[in-house]
C-alpha positions as CSV (number, residue, x, y, z in Angstrom):
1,X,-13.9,75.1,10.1
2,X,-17.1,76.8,11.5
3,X,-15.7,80.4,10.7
4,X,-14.5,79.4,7.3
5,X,-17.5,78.3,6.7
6,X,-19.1,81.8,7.7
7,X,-16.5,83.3,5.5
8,X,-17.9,81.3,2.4
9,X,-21.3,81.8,3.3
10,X,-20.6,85.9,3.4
11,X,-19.0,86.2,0.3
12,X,-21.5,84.2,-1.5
13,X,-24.3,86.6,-0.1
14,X,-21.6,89.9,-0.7
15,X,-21.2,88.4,-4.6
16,X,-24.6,88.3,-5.1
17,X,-25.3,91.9,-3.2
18,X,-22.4,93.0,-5.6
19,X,-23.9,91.7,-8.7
20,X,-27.5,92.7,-7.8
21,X,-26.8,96.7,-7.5
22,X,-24.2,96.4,-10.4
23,X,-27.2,95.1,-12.8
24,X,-29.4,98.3,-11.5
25,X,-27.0,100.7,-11.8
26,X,-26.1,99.8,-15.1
27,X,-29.8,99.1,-16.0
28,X,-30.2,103.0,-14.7
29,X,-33.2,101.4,-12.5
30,X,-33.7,103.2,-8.9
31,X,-32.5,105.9,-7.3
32,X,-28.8,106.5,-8.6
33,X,-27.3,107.8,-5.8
34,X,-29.1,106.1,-2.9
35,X,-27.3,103.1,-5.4
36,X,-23.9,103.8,-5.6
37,X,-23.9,104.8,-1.9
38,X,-24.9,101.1,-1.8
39,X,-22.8,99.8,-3.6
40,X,-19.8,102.1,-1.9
41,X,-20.9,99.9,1.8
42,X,-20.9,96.8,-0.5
43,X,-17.6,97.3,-2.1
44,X,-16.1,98.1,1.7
45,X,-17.7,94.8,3.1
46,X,-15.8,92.7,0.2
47,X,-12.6,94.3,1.7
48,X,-13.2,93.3,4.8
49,X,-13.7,90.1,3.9
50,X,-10.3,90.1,2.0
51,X,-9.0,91.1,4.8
52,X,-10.8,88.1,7.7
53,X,-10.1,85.4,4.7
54,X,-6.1,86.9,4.8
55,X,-6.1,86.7,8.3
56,X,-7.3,83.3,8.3
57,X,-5.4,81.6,5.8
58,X,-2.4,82.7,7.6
59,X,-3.7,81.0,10.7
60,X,-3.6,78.2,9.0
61,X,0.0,78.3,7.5
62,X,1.2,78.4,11.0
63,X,-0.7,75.6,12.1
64,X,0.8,72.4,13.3
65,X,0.8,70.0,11.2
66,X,-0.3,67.8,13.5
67,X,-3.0,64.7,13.5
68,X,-5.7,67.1,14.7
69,X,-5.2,70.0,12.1
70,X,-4.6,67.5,9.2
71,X,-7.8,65.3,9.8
72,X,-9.9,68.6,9.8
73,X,-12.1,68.5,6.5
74,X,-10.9,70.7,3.9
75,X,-7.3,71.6,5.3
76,X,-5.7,69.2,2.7
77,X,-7.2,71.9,0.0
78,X,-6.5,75.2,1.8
79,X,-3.1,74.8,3.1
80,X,-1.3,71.5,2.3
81,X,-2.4,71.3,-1.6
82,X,-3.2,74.7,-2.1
83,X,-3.5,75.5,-5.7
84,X,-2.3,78.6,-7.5
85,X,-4.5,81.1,-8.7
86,X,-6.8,79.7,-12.8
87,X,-4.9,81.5,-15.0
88,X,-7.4,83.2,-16.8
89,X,-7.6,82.0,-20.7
90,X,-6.5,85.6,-21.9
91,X,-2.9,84.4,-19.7
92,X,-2.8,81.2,-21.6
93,X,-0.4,79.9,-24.7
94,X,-2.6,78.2,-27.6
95,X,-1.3,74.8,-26.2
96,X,-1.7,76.1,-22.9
97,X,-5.6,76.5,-23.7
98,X,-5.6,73.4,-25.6
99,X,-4.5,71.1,-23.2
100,X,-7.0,73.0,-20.4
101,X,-9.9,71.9,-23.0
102,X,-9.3,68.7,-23.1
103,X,-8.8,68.1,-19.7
104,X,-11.9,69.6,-18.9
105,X,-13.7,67.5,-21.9
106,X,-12.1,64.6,-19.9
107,X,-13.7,65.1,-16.7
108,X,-17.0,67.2,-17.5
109,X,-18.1,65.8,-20.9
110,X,-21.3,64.0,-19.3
111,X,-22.3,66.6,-17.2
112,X,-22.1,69.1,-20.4
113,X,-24.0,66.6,-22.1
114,X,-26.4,66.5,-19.7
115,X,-26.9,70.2,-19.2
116,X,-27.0,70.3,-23.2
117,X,-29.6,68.1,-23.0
118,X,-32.5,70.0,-20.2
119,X,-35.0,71.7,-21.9
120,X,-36.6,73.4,-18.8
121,X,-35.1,76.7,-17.4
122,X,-35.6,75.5,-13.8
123,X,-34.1,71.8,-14.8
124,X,-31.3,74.0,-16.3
125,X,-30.5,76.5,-13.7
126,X,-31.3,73.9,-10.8
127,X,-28.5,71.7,-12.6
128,X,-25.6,74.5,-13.1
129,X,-26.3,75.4,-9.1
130,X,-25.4,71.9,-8.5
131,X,-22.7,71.9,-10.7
132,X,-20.8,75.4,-10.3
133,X,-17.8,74.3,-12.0
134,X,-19.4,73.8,-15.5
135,X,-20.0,78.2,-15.1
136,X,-17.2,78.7,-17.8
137,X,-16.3,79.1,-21.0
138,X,-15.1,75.4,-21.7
139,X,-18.1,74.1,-21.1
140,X,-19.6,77.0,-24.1
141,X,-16.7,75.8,-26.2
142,X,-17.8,72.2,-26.0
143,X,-21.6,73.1,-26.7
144,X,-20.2,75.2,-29.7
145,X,-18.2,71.9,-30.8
146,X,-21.0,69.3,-30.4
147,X,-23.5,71.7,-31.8
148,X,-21.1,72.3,-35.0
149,X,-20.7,68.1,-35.4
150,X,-24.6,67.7,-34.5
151,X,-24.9,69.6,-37.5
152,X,-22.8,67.4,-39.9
153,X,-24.8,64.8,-38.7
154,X,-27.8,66.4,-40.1
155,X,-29.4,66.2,-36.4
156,X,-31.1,69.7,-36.7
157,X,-33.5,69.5,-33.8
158,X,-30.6,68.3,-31.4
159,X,-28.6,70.8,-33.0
160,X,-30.8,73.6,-32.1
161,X,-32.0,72.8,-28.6
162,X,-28.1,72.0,-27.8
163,X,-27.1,75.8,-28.9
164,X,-30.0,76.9,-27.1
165,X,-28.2,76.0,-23.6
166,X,-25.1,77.5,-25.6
167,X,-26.4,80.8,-25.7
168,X,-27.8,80.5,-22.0
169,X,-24.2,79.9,-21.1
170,X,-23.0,82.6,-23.3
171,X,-25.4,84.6,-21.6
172,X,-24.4,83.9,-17.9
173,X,-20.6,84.7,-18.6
174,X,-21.2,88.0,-20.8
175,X,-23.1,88.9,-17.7
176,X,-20.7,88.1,-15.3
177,X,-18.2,90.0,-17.4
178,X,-20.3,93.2,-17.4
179,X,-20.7,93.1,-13.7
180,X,-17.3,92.4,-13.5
181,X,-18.7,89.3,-11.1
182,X,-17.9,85.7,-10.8
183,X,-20.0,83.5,-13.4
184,X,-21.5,81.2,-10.7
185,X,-22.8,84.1,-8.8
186,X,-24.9,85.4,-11.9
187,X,-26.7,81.7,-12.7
188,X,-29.8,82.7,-10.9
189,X,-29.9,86.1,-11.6
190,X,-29.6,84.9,-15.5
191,X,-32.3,82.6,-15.7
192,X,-34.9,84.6,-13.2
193,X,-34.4,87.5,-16.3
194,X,-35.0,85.1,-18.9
195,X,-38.1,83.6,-17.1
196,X,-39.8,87.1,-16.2
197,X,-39.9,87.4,-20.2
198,X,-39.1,91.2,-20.7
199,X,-40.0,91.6,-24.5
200,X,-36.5,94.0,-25.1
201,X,-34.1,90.8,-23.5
202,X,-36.5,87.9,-24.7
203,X,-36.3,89.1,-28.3
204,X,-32.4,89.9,-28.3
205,X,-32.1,86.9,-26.7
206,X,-34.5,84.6,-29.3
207,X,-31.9,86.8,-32.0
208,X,-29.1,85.8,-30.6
209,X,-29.7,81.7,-30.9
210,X,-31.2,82.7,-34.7
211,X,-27.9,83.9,-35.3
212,X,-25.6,81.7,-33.3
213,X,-27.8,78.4,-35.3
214,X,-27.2,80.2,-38.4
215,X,-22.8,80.0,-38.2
216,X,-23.1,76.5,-37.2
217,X,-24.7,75.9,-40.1
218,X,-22.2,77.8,-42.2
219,X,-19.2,76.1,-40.4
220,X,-20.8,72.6,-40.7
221,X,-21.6,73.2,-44.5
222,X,-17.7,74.0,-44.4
223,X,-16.1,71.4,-42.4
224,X,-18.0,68.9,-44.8
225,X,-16.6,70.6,-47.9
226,X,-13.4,70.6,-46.1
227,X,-13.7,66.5,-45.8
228,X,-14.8,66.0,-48.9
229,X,-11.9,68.0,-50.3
230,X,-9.7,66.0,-48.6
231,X,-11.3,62.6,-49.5
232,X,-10.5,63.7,-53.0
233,X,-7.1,64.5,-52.8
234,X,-6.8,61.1,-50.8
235,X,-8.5,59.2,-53.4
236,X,-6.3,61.3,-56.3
237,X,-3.0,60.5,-54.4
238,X,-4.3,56.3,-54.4
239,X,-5.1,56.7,-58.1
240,X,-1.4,58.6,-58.9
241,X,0.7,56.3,-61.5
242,X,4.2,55.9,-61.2
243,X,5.2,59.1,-63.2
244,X,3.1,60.6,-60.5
245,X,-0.3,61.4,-62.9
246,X,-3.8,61.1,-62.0
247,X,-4.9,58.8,-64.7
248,X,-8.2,60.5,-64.2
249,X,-6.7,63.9,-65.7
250,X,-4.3,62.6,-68.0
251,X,-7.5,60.9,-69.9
252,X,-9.6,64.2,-69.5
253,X,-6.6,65.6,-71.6
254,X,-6.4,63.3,-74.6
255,X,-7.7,63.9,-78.0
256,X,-11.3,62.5,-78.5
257,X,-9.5,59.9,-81.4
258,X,-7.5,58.4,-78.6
259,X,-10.2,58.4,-75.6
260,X,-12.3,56.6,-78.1
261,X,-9.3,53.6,-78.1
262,X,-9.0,53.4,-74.3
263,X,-12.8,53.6,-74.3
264,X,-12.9,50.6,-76.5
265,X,-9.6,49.0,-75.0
266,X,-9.0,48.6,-78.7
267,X,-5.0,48.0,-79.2
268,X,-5.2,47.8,-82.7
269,X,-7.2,51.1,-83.0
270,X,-4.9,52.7,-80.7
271,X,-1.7,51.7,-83.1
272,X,-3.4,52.9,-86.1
273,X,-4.5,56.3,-84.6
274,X,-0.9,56.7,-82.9
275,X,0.7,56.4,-86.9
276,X,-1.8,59.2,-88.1
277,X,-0.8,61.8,-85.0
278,X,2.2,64.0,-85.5
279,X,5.5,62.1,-83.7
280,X,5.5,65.0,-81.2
281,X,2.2,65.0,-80.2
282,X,2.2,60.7,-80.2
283,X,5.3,60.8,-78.0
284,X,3.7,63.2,-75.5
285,X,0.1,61.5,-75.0
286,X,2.0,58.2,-74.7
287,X,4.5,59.4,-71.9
288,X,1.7,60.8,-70.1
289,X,-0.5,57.7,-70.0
290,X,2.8,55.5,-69.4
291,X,3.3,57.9,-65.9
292,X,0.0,57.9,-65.3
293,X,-0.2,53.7,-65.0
């Protein structure tokens, strides 16, 4: 257990090593070649480690399975219930993806809640550090969600400060992606850059949540027509007569003679100004009002 543990503790130091000279290189900050020369030594220590955590792990599979081996804190996880690889979202069929969400919603919706909720960038990164596996994009779909129905609720503050930790998350994985990194590794280096306030990455990043607030606006403003619509056609279908008219349009259709007689719920009116139309026209208002209910 002790060397594993050196093993975790090494590749968390190698990731961030890794990620650090990745950000200068591509930042063109420091001497380029003394960099890359750098990050050469850096990329050969990460194969060694592939190589000790190989080495180990099959150790392990030849283990005993004994009382000794199985009691031994975290053996359960690397060799008896060892997972297969995340299949990376790209990997994943629509359903596939779908039921991933959920499950995660399941089990993380209170601590994405919570994060949603910090306002301080200490508070914020302090809390993700804790809580590694809320690094991912899941936890950006839910914020984009909750932000979107925030919205509809006309709760515009809550909406706002919510897509703020949106974009932060955004943020941490669009970095990891360019460093070609693991998103956990870059939640420090993330929020030390927003907190040193560079005027370049504060504005694009104060843009970015303009932008972002601005389509949940738009999609909120549409999932409400959307509901509406549908109460309508909900309401229309209650309404529909036998024939399978809405009596709504059927009356919007008839002359101004006979709207006056339903109007007035006038029977008598409505016989006389039936004898004056033409038979064909009579007939046809009739049918319709008969289907209509």
């Amino acid at each position: 257990e002790k060397e594993k543990e050196e093993l975790k503790k090494k590749r968390q130091s190698y990731q961030a090593r890794l990620m650090n000279v990745k950000e200068l290189i591509s930042k063109k900050e420091g001497d380029e070649v003394a960099l890359k020369k750098e990050l050469e030594k850096i990329e050969n220590e990460g194969k060694e480690l592939d190589r000790q955590e190989n080495e180990l792990l099959k150790r392990e599979k030849k283990a005993p399975w004994n009382v000794d081996t199985i009691s031994k804190p975290g053996f359960e996880k690397t060799v008896i219930n060892k997972k297969p690889p995340r299949k990376s979202a790209e990997d994943l069929t629509e359903e596939e993806r779908e039921q991933r969400m959920k499950q995660f919603v399941k089990e993380n919706e209170k601590l994405c809640k919570q994060y949603g909720m910090l306002r301080k960038y200490d508070d914020s990164k302090r809390f993700l550090q804790e809580h590694l596996d809320l690094v991912c994009e899941e936890t950006a779909n839910y914020l984009v969600i909750w932000s979107i129905n925030l919205e509809m609720e006309e709760k515009h503050d809550l909406m706002a400060h919510v897509a703020h930790q949106c974009i932060c998350m955004q943020y941490i994985l669009e970095l990891a992606k360019q460093l070609d990194v693991d998103p956990r590794a870059c939640v420090s280096s993330f929020f030390s850059k927003i907190q040193q306030c560079v005027p370049e990455y504060r504005q694009q990043f104060e843009s970015e949540i303009e932008g972002f607030k601005e389509r949940i606006q738009k999609r909120a403003q549409e999932k409400l027509q959307e509901a509406m619509a549908q109460l309508e056609e909900e309401e229309k279908q209650e309404r529909m007569g036998p024939g399978g008219l809405d009596p709504a349009d059927v009356f919007e259709s008839l002359p101004e003679e006979l709207k006056a007689c339903f109007e007035s719920r006038d029977i008598e009116l409505l016989q006389k100004t039936i004898a004056t139309m033409p038979v064909d026209q009579a007939k046809y208002h009739m049918k319709r009002c008969v289907d209509s209910g």
